[in-house]
PyMOL Python script that loads the backbone (N, CA, C, O; Angstrom):
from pymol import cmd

cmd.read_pdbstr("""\
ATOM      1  N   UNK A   1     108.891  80.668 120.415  1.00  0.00           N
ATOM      2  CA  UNK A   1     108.862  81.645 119.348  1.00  0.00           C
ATOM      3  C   UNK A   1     110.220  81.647 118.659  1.00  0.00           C
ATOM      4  O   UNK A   1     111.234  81.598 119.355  1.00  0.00           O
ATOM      5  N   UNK A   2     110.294  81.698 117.397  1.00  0.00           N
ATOM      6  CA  UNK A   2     111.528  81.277 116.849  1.00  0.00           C
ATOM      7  C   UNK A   2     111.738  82.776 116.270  1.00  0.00           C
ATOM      8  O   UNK A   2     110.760  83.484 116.032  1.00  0.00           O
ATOM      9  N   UNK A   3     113.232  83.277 116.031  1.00  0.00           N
ATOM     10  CA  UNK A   3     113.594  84.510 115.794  1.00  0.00           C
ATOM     11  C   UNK A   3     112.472  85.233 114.498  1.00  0.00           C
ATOM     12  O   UNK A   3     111.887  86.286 114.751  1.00  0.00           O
ATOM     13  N   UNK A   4     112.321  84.670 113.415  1.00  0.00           N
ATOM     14  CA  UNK A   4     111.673  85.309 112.486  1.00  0.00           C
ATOM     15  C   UNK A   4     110.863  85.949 113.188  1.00  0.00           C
ATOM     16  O   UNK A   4     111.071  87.159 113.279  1.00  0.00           O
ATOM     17  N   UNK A   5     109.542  85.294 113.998  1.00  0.00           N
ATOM     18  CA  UNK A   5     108.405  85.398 114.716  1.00  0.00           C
ATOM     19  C   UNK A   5     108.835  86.735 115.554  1.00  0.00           C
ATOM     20  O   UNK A   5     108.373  87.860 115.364  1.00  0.00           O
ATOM     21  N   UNK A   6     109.756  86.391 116.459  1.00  0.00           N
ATOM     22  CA  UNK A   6     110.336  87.767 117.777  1.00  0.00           C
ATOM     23  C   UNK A   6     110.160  88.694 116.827  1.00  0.00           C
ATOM     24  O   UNK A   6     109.196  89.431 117.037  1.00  0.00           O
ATOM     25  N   UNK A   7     111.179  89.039 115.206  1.00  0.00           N
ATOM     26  CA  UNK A   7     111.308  90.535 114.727  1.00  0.00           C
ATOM     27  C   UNK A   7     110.152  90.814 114.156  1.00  0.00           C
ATOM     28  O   UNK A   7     109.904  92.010 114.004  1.00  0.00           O
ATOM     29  N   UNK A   8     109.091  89.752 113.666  1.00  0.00           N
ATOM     30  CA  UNK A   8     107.994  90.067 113.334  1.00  0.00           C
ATOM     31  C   UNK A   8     107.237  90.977 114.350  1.00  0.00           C
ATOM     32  O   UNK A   8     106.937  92.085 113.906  1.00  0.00           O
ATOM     33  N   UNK A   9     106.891  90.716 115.582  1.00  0.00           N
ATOM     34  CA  UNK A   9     106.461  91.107 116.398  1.00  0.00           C
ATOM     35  C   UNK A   9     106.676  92.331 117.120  1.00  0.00           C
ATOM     36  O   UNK A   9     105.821  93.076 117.600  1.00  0.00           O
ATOM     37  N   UNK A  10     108.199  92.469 117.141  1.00  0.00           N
ATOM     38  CA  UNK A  10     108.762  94.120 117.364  1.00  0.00           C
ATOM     39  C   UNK A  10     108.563  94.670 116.289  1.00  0.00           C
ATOM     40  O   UNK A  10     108.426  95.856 116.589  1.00  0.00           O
ATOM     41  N   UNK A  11     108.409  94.522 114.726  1.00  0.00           N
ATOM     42  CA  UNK A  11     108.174  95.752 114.113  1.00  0.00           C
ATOM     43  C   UNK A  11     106.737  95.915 113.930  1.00  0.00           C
ATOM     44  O   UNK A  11     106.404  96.997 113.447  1.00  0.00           O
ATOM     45  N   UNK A  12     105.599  94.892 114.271  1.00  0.00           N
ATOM     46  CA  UNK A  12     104.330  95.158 114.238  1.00  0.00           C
ATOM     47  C   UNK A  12     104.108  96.992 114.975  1.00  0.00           C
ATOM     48  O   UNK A  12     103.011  97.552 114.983  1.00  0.00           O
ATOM     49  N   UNK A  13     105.076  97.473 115.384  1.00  0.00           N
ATOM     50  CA  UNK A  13     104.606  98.422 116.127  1.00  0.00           C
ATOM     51  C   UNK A  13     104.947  99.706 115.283  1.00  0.00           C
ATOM     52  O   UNK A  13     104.378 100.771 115.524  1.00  0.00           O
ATOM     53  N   UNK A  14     106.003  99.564 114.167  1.00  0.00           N
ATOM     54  CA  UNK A  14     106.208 100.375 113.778  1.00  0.00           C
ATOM     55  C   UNK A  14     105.532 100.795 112.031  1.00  0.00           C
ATOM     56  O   UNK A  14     105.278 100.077 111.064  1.00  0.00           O
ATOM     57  N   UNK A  15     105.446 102.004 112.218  1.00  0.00           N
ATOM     58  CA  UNK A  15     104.723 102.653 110.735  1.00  0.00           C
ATOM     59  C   UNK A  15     104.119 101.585 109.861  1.00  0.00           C
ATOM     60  O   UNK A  15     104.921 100.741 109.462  1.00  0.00           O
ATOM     61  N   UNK A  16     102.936 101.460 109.505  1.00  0.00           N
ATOM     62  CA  UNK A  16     103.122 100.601 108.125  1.00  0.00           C
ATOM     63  C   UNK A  16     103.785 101.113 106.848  1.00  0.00           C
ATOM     64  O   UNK A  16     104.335 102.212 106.930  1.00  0.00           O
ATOM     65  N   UNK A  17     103.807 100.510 105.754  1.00  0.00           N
ATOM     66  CA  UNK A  17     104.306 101.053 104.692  1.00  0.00           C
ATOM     67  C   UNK A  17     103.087 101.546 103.671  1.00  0.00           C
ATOM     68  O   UNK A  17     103.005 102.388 102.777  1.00  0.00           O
ATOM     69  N   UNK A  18     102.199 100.596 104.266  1.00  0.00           N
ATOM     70  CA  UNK A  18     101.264 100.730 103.340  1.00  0.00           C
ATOM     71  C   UNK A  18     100.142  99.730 103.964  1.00  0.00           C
ATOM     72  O   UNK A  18     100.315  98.882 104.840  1.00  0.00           O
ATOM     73  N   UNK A  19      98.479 100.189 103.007  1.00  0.00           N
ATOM     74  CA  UNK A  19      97.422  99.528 104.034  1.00  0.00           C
ATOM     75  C   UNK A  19      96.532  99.077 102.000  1.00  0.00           C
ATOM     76  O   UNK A  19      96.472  99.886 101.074  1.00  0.00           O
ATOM     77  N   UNK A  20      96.185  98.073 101.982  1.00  0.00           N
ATOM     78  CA  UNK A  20      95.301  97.829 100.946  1.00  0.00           C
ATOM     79  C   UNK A  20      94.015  97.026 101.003  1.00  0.00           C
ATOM     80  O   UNK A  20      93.477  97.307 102.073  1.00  0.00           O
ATOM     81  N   UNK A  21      93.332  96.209 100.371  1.00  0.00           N
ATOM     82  CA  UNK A  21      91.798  96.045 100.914  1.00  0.00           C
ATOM     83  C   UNK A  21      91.444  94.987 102.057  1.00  0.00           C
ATOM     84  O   UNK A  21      90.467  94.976 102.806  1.00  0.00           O
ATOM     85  N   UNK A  22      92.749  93.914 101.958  1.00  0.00           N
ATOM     86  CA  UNK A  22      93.310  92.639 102.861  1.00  0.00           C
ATOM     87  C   UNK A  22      94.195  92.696 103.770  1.00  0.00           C
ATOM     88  O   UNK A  22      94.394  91.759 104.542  1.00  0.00           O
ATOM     89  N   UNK A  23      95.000  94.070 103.807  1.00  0.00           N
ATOM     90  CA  UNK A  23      96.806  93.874 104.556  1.00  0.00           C
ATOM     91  C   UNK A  23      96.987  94.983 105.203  1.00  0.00           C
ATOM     92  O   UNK A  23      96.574  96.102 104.900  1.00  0.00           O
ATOM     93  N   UNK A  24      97.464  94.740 105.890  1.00  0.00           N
ATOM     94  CA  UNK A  24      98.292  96.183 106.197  1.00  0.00           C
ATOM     95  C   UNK A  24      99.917  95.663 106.398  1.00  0.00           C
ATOM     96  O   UNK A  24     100.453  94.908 107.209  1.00  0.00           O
ATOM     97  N   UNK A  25     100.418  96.470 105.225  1.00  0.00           N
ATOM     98  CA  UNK A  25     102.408  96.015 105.067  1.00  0.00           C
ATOM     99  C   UNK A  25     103.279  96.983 105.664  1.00  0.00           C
ATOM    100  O   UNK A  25     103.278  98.209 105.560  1.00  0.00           O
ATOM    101  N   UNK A  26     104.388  95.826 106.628  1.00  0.00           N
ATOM    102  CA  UNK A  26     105.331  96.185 107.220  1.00  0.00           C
ATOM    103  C   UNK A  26     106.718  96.204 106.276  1.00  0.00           C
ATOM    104  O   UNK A  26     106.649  96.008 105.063  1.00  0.00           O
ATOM    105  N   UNK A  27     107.946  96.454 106.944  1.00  0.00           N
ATOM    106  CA  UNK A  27     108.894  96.416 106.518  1.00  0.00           C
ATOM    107  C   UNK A  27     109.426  95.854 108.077  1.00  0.00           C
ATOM    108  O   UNK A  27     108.808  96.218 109.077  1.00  0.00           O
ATOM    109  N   UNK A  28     110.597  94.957 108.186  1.00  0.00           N
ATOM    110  CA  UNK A  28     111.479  94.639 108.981  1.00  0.00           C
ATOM    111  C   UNK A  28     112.553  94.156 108.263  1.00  0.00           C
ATOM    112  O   UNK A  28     112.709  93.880 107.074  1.00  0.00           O
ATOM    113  N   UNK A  29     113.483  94.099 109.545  1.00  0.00           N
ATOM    114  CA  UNK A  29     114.721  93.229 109.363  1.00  0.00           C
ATOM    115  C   UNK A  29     115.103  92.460 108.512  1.00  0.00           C
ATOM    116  O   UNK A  29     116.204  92.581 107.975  1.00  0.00           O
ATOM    117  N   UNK A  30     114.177  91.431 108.202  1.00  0.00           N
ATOM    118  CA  UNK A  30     114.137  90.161 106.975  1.00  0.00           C
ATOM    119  C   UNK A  30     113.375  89.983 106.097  1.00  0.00           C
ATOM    120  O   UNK A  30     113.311  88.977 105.390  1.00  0.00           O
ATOM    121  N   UNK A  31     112.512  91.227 106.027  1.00  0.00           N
ATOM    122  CA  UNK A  31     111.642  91.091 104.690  1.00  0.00           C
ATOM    123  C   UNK A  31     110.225  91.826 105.059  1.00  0.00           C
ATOM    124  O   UNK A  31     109.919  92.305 106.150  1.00  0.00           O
ATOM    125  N   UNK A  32     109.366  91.786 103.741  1.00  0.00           N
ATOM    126  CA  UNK A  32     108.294  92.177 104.317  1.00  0.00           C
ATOM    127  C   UNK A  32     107.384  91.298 104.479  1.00  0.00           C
ATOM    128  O   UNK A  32     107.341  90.079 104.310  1.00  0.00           O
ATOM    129  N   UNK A  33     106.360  92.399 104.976  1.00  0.00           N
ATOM    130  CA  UNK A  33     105.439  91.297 106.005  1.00  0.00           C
ATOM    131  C   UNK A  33     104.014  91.919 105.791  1.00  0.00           C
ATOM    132  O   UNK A  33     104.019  93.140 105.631  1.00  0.00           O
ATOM    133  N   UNK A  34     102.559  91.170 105.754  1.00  0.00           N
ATOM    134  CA  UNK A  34     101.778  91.704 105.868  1.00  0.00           C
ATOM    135  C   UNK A  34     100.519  90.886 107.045  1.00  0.00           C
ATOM    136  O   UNK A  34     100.299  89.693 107.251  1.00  0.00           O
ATOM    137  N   UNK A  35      99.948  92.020 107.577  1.00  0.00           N
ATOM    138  CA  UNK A  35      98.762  91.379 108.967  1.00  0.00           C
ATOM    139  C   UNK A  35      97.481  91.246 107.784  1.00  0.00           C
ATOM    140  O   UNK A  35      97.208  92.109 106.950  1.00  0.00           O
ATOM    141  N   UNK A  36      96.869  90.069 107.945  1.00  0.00           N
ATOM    142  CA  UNK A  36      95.849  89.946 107.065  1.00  0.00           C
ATOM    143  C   UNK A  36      94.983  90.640 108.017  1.00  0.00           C
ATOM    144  O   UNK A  36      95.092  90.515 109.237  1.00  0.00           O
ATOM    145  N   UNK A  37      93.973  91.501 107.325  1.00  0.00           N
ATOM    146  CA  UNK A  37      92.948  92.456 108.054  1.00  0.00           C
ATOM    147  C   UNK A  37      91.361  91.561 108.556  1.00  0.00           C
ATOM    148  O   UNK A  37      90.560  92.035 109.361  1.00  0.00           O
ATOM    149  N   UNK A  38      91.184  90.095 107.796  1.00  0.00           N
ATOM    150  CA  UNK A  38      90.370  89.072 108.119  1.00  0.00           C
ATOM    151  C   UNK A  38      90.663  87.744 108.124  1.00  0.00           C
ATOM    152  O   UNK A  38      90.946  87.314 107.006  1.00  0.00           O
ATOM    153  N   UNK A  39      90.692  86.896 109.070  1.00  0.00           N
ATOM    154  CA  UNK A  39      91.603  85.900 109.293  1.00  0.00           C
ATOM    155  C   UNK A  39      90.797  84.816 107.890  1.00  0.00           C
ATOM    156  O   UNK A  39      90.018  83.946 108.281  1.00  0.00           O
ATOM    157  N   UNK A  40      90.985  84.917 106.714  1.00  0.00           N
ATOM    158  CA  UNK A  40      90.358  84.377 105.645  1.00  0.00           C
ATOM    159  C   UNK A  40      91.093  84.131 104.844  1.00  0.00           C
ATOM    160  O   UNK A  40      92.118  84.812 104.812  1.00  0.00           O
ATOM    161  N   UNK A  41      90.879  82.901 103.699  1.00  0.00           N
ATOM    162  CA  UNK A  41      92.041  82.309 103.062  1.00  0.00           C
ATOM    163  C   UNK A  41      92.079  83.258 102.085  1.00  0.00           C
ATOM    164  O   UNK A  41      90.977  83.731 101.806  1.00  0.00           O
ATOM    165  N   UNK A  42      92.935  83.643 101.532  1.00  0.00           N
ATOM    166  CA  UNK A  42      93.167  84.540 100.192  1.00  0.00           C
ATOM    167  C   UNK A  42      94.326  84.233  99.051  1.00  0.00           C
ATOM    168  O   UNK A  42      95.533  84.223  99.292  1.00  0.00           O
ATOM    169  N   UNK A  43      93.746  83.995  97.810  1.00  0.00           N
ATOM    170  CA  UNK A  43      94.767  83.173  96.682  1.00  0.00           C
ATOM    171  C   UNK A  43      96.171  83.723  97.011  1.00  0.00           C
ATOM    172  O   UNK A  43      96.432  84.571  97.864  1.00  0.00           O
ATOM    173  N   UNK A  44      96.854  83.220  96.349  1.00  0.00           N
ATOM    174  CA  UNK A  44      98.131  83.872  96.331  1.00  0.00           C
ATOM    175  C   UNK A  44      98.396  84.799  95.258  1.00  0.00           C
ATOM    176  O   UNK A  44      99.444  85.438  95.358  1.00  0.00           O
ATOM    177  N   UNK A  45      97.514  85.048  94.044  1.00  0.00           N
ATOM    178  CA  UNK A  45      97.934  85.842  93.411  1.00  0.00           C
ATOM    179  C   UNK A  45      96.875  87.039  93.817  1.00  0.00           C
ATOM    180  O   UNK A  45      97.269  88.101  93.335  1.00  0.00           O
ATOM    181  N   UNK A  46      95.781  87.168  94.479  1.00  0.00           N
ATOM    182  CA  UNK A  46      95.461  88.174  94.987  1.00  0.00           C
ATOM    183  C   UNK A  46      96.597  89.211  96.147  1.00  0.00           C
ATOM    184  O   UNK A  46      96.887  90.377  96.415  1.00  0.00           O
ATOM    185  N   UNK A  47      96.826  88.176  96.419  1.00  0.00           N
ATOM    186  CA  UNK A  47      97.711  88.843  97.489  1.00  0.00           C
ATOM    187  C   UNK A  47      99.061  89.539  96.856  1.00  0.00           C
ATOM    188  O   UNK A  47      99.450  90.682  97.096  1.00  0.00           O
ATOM    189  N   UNK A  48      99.571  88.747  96.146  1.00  0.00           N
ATOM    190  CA  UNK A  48     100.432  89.485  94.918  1.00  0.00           C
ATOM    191  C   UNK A  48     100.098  90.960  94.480  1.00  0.00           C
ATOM    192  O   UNK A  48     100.803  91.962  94.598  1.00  0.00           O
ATOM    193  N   UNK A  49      98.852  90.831  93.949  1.00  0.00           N
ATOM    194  CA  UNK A  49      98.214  92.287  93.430  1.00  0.00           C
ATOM    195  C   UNK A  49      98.138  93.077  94.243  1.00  0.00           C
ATOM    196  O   UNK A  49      98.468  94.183  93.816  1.00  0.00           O
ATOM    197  N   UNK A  50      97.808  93.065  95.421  1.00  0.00           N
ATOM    198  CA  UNK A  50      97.257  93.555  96.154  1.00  0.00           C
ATOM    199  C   UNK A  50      98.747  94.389  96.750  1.00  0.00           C
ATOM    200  O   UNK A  50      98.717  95.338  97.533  1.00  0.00           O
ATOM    201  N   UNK A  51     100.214  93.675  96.073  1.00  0.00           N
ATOM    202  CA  UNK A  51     101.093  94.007  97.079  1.00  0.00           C
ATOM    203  C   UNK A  51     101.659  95.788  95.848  1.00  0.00           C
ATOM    204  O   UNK A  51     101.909  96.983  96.004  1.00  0.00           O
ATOM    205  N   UNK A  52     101.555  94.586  94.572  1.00  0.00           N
ATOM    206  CA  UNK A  52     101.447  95.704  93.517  1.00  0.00           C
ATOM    207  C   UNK A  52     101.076  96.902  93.658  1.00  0.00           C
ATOM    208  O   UNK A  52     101.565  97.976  93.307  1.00  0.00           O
ATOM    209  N   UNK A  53     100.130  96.602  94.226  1.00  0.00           N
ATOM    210  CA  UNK A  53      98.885  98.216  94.173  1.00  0.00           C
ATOM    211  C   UNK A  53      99.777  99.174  95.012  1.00  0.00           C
ATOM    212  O   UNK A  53      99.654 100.395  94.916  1.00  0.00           O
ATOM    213  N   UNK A  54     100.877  98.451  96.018  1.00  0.00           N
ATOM    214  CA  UNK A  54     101.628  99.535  96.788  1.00  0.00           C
ATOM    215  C   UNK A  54     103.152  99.696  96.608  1.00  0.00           C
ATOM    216  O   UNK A  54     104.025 100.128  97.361  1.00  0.00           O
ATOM    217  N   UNK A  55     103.180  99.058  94.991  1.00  0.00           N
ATOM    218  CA  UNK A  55     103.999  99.236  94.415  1.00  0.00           C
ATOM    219  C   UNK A  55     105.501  98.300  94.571  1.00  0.00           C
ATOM    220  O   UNK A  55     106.634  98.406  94.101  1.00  0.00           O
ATOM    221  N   UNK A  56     104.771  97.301  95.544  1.00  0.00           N
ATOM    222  CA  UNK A  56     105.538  96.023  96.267  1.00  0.00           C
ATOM    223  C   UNK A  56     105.814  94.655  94.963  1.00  0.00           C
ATOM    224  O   UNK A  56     104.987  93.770  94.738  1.00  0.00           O
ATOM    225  N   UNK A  57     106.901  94.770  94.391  1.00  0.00           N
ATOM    226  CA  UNK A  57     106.729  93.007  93.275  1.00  0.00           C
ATOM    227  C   UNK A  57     107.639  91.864  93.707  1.00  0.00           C
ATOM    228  O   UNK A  57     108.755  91.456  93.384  1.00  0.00           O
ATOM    229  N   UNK A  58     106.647  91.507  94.610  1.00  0.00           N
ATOM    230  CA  UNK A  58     106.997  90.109  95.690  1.00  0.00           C
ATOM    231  C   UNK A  58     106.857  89.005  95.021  1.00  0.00           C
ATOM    232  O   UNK A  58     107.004  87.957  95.651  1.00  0.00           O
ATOM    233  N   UNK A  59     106.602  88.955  93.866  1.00  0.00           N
ATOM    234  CA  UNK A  59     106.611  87.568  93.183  1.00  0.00           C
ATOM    235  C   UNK A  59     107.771  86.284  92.946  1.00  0.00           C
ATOM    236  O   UNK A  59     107.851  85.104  92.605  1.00  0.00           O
ATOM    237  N   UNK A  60     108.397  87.180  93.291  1.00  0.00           N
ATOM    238  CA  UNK A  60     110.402  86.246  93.018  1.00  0.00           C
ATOM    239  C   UNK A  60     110.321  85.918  94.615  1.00  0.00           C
ATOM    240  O   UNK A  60     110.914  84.869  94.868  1.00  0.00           O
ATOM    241  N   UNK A  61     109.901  86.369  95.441  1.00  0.00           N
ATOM    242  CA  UNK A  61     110.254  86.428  96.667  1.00  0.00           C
ATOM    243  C   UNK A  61     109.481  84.947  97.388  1.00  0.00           C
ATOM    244  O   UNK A  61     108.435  84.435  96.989  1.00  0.00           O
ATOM    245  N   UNK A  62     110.561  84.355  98.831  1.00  0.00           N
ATOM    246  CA  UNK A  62     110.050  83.075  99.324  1.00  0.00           C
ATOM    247  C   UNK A  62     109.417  83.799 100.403  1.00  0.00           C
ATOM    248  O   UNK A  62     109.765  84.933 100.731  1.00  0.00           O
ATOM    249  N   UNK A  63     108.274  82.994 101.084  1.00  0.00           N
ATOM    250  CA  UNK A  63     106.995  82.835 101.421  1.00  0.00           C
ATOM    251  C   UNK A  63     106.926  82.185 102.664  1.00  0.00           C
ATOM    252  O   UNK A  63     107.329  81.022 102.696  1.00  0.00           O
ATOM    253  N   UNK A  64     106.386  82.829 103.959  1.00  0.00           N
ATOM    254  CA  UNK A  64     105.566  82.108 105.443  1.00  0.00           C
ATOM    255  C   UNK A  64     104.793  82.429 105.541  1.00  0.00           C
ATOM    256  O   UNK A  64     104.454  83.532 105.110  1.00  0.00           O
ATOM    257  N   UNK A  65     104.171  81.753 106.080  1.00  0.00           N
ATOM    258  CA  UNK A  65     103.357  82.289 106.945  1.00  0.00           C
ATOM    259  C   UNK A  65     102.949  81.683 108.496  1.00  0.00           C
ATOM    260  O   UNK A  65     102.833  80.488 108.769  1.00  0.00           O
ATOM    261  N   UNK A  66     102.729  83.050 109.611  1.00  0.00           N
ATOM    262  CA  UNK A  66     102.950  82.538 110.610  1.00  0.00           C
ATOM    263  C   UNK A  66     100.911  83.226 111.379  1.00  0.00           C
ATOM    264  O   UNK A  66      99.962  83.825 110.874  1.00  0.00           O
ATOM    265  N   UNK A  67     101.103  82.865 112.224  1.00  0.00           N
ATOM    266  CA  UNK A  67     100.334  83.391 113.519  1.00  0.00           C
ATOM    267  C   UNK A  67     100.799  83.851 114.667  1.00  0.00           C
ATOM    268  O   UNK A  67     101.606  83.167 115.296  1.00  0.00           O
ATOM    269  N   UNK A  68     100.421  84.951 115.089  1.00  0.00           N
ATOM    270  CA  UNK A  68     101.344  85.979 116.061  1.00  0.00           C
ATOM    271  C   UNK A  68     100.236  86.682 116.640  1.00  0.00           C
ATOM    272  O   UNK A  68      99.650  87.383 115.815  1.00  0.00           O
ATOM    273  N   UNK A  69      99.688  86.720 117.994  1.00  0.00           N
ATOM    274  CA  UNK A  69      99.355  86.918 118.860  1.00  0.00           C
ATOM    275  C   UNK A  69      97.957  86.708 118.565  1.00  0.00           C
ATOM    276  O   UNK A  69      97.247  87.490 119.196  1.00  0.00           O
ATOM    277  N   UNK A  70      97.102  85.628 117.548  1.00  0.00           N
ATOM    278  CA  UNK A  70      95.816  85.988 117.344  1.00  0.00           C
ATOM    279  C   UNK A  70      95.903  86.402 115.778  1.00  0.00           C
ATOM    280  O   UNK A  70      95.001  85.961 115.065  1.00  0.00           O
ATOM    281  N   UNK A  71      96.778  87.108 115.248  1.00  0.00           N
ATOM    282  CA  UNK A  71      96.792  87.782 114.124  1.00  0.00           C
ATOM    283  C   UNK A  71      97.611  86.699 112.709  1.00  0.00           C
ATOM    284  O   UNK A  71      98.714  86.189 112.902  1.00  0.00           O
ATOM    285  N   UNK A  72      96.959  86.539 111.570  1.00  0.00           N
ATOM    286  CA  UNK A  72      97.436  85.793 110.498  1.00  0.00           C
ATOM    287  C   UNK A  72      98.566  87.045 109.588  1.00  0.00           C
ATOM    288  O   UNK A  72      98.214  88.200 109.345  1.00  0.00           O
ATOM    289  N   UNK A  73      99.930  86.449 109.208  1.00  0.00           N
ATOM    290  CA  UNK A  73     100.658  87.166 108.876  1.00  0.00           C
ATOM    291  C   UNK A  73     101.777  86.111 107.383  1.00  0.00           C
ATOM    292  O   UNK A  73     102.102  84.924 107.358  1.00  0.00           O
ATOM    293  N   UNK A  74     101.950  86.833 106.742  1.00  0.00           N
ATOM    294  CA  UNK A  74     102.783  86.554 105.778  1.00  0.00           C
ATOM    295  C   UNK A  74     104.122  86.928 105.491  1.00  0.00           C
ATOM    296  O   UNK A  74     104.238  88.149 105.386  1.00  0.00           O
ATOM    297  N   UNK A  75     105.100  86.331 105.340  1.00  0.00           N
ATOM    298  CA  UNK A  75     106.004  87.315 105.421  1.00  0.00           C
ATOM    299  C   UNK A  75     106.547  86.618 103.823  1.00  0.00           C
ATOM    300  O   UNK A  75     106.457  85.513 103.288  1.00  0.00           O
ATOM    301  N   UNK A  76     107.286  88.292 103.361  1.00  0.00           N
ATOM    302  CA  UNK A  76     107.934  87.749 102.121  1.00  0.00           C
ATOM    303  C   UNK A  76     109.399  87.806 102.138  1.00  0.00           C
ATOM    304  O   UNK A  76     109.830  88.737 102.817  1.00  0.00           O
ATOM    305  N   UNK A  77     110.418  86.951 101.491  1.00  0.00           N
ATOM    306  CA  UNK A  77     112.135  87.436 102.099  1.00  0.00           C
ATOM    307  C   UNK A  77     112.336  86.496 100.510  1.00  0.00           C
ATOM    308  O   UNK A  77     111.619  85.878  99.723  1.00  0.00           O
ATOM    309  N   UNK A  78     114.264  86.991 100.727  1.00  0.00           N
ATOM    310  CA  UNK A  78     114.865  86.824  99.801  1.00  0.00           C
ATOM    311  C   UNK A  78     115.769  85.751 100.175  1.00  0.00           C
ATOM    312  O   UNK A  78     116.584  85.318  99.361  1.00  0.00           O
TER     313      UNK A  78
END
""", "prot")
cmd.dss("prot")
cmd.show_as("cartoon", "prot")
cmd.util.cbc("prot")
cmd.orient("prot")
């Protein structure tokens, strides 16, 4: 497990920031992050909107995505 992954995983526990029709978004250490709610491919500009809707404009922002315990996750950082 490489560090991104570890802080991903300790803040899975804490508050979301926000929940929309695909995600539920974190905040950590290095950026944000969202748990896809169905392990299903989803465009990238849906996911964009979707970050909008919670008032999130991740569009400038660089891009992972990992798998963490079973769960599909994205993270966005600067």
């Amino acid at each position: 497990m490489n560090s991104s992954e570890f802080i991903i995983k300790n803040s899975i526990e804490d508050q979301p920031i926000g929940e929309t029709e695909n995600f539920i978004w974190f905040i950590c250490d290095i950026g944000i992050f969202a748990i896809f709610k169905n392990n299903i491919n989803i465009p990238e500009n849906k996911i964009l909107s979707e970050a909008l809707f919670i008032a999130l404009d991740l569009s400038k922002e660089e891009k992972e995505l990992y798998s963490i315990e079973g769960k599909k996750i994205i993270l966005f950082y600067s």
